[in-house]
C-alpha positions as CSV (number, residue, x, y, z in Angstrom):
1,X,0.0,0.0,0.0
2,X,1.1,3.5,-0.9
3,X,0.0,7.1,0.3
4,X,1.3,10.5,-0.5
5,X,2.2,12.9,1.8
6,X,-0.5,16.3,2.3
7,X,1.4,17.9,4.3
8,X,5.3,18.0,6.6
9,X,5.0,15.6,9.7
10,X,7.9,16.0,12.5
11,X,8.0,13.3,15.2
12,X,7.3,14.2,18.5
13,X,8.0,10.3,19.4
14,X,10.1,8.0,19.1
15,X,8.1,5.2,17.2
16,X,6.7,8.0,15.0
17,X,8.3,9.0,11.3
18,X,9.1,12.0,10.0
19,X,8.2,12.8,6.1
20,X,7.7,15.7,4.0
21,X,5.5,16.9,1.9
22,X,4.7,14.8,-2.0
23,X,6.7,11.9,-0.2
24,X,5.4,8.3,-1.3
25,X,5.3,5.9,2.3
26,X,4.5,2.5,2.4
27,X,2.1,1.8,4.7
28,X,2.3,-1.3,6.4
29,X,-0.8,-1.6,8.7
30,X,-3.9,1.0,8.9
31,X,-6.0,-1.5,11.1
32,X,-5.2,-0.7,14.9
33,X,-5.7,2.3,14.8
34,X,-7.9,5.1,12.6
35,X,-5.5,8.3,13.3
36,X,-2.5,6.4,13.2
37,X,-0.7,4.3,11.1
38,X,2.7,2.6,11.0
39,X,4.2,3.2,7.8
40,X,7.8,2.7,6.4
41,X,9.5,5.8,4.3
42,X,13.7,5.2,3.6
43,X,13.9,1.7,5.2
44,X,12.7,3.4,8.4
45,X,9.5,2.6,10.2
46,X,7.0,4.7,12.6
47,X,3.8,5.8,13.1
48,X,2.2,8.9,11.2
49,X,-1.1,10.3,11.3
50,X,-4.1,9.0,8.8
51,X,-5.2,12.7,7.8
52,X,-1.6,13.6,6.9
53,X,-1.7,11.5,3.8
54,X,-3.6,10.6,0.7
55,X,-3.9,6.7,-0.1
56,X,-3.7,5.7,-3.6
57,X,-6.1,4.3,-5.1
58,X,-5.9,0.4,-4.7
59,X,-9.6,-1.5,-5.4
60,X,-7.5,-4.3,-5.1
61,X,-7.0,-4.0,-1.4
62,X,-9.3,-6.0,0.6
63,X,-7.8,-5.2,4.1
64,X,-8.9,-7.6,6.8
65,X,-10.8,-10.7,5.6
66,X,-10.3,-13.7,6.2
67,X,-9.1,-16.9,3.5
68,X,-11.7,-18.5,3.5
69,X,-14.1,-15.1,2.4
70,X,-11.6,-14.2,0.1
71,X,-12.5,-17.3,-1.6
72,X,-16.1,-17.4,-1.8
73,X,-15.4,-13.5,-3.5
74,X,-12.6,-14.9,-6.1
75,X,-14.2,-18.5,-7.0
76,X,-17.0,-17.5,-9.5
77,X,-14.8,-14.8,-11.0
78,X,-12.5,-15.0,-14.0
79,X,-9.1,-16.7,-14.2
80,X,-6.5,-14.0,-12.8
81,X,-8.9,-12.4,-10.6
82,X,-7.1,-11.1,-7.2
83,X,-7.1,-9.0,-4.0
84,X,-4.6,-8.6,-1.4
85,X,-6.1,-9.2,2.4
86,X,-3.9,-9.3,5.6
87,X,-2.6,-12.2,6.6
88,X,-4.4,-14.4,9.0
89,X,-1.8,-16.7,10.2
90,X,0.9,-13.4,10.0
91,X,-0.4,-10.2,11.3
92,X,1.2,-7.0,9.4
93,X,2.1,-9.5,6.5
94,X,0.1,-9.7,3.4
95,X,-1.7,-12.9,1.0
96,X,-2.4,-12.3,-2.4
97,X,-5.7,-14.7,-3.2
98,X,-5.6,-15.2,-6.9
99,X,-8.5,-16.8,-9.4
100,X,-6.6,-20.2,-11.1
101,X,-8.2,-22.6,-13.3
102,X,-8.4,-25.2,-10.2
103,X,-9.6,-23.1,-7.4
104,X,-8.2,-20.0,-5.7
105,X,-4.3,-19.8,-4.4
106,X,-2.9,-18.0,-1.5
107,X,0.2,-16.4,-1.9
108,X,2.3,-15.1,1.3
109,X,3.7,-11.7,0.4
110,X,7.5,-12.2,1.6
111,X,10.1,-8.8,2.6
112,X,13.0,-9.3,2.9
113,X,15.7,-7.1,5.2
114,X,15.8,-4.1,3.7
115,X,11.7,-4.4,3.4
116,X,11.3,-5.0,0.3
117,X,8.4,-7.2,-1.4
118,X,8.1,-10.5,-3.2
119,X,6.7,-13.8,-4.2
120,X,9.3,-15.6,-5.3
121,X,12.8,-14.1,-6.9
122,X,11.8,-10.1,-8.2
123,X,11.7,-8.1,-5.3
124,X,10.1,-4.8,-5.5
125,X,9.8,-1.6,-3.6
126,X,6.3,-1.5,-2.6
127,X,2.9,-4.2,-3.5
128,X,2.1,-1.9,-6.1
129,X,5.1,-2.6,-8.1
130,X,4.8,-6.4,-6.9
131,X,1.0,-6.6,-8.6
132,X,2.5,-4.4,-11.9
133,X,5.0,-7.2,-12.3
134,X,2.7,-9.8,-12.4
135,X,0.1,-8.6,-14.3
136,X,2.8,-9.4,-16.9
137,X,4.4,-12.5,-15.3
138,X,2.8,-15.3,-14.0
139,X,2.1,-15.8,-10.2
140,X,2.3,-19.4,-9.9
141,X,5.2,-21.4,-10.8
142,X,3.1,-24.5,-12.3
143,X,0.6,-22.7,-14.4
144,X,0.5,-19.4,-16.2
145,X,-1.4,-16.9,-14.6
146,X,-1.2,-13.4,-14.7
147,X,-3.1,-10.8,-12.2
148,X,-6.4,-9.1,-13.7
149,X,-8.8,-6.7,-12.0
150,X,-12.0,-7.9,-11.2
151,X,-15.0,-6.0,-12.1
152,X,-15.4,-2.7,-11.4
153,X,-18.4,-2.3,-9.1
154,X,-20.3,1.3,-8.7
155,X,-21.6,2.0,-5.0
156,X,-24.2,4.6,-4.1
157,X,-25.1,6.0,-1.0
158,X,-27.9,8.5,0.3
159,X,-27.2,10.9,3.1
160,X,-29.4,10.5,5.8
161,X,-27.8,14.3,7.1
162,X,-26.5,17.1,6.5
163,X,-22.6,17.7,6.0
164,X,-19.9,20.4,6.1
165,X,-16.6,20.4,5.0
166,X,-14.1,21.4,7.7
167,X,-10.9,20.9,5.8
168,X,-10.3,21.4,1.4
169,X,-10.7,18.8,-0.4
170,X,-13.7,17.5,1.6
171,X,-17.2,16.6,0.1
172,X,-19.8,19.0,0.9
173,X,-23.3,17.4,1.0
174,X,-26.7,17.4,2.1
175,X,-29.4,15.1,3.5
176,X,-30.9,13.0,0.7
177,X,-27.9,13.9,-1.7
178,X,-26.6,10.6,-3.6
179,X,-23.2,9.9,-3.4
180,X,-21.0,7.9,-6.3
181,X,-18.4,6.4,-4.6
182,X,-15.4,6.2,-6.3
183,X,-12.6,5.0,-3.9
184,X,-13.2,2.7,-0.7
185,X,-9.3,2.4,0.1
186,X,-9.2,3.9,3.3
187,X,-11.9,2.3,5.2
188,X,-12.6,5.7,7.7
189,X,-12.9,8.5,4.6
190,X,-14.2,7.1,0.9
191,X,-14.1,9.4,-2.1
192,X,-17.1,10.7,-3.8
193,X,-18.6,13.0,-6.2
194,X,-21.6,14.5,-6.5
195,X,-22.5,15.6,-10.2
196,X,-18.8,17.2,-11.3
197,X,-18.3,18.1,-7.3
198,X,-15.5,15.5,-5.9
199,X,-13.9,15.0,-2.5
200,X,-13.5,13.0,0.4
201,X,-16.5,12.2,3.0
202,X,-16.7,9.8,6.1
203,X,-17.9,6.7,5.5
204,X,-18.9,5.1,8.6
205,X,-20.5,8.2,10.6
206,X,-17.5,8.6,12.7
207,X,-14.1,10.3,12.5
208,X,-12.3,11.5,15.8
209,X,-11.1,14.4,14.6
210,X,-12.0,18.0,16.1
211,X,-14.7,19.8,14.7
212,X,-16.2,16.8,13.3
213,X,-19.7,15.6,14.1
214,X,-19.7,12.3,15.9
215,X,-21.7,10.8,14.1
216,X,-23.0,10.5,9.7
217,X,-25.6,8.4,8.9
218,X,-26.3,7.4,5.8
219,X,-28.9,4.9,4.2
220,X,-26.8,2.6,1.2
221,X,-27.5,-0.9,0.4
222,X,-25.0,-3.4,-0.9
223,X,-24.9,-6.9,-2.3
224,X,-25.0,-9.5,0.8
225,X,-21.3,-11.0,-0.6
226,X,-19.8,-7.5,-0.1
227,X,-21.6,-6.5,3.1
228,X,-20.0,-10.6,4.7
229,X,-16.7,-10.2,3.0
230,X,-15.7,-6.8,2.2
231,X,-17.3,-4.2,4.2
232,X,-17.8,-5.4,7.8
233,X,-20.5,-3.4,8.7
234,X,-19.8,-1.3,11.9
235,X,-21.3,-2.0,14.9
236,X,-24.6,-1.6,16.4
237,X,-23.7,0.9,19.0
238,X,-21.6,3.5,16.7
239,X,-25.9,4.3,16.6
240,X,-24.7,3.8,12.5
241,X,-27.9,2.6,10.3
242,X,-26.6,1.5,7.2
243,X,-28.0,-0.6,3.9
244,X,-26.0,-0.8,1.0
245,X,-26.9,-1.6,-2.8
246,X,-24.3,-1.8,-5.4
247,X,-24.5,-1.9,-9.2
248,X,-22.1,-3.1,-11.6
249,X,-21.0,-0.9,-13.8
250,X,-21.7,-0.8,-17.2
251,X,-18.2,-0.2,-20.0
């Protein structure tokens, strides 16, 4: 996973990182903690804070799901089809769950000393460049095949309330607006647009940020598959309604 720098970060801490401005970090767990994440930048690791940076856009990041739901998503899809989960057996490592003509394989994401990424002999600087690769060389060492996106799927969602920006670059909207979402990376703040209006929004009703309300509701529906394997709908008590549909998208 890769996010760029918004703004200069200097550590206060000692298990925090330093980074400037347009820098690209790896980061190598988001899970433990929504303001914080530990991230890796120079072969040096720390901790840096979640609104400091931009994720790239990675649809085939699938966070934490478990093997066995990864392959119940990947076993009706085409041959090549793939996400990249954290690992169960390894926390902080990654799997790569790829479509193959016999089933679905798990691949352990290896790194090496100086951090760097890879399946079997390339290494590579970051799991971006390890999926690039192997979109053009095979995955699997006793059959040919190469990584493919699956599907594209569109999801909508209806505000239930109002909401105002507090930072730029935050999507203004109000209760009833539809919402395309066009980027679920980050699983706290999702990008949307509204008509030719674009910018980030919170997805789950909750940020703890300053200045934020506590809580966003907002009325979506989504296929059951997604809801079980994907989304991990938030808990009862974050006083969070939510119903999800999804559409795929027509090309």
């Amino acid at each position: 996973m890769e996010a760029i720098a918004k703004h200069d970060f200097t550590a206060t801490a000692e298990d925090e990182l330093s980074f400037r401005r347009s820098q690209i970090l790896k980061i190598l767990n988001m899970e433990d903690d929504m303001n914080w994440y530990r991230a890796e930048l120079d072969s040096r690791e720390g901790l840096i804070p979640s609104n400091y940076i931009e994720m790239k856009n990675h649809d085939w990041y699938y966070g934490r799901i478990t093997r066995a739901d990864a392959e119940r998503l990947l076993m009706n899809k085409h041959e090549g089809a793939f996400l990249i989960r954290i690992s169960e057996s390894s926390p902080g490592d990654f799997s790569l769950s790829v479509k193959c003509s016999d089933g679905v394989q798990h691949f352990k994401v290896l790194r090496d000393a100086q951090g760097k990424f890879f399946l079997w002999v390339v290494k590579f600087n970051s799991l971006n460049e390890l999926v690039e690769y192997h979109r053009t060389a095979s995955v699997s060492r006793s059959q040919d095949v190469k990584l493919r996106d699956m599907v594209p799927e569109e999801c909508l969602v209806q505000a239930l309330y109002d909401f105002q920006p507090q930072e730029p670059g935050e999507l203004e909207f109000k209760r009833g607006d539809v919402i395309t979402v066009t980027d679920r990376t980050d699983q706290h703040w999702w990008h949307g647009e509204i008509g030719n209006r674009r910018g980030l929004f919170p997805s789950t009703g909750q940020r703890h940020r300053p200045h934020y309300p506590t809580t966003i509701t907002y009325r979506i529906r989504l296929t059951a598959e997604l809801i079980n394997n994907i989304l991990q709908t938030p808990p009862i008590e974050w006083a969070t309604r939510m119903y999800w549909w999804s559409r795929r998208r027509v090309v």
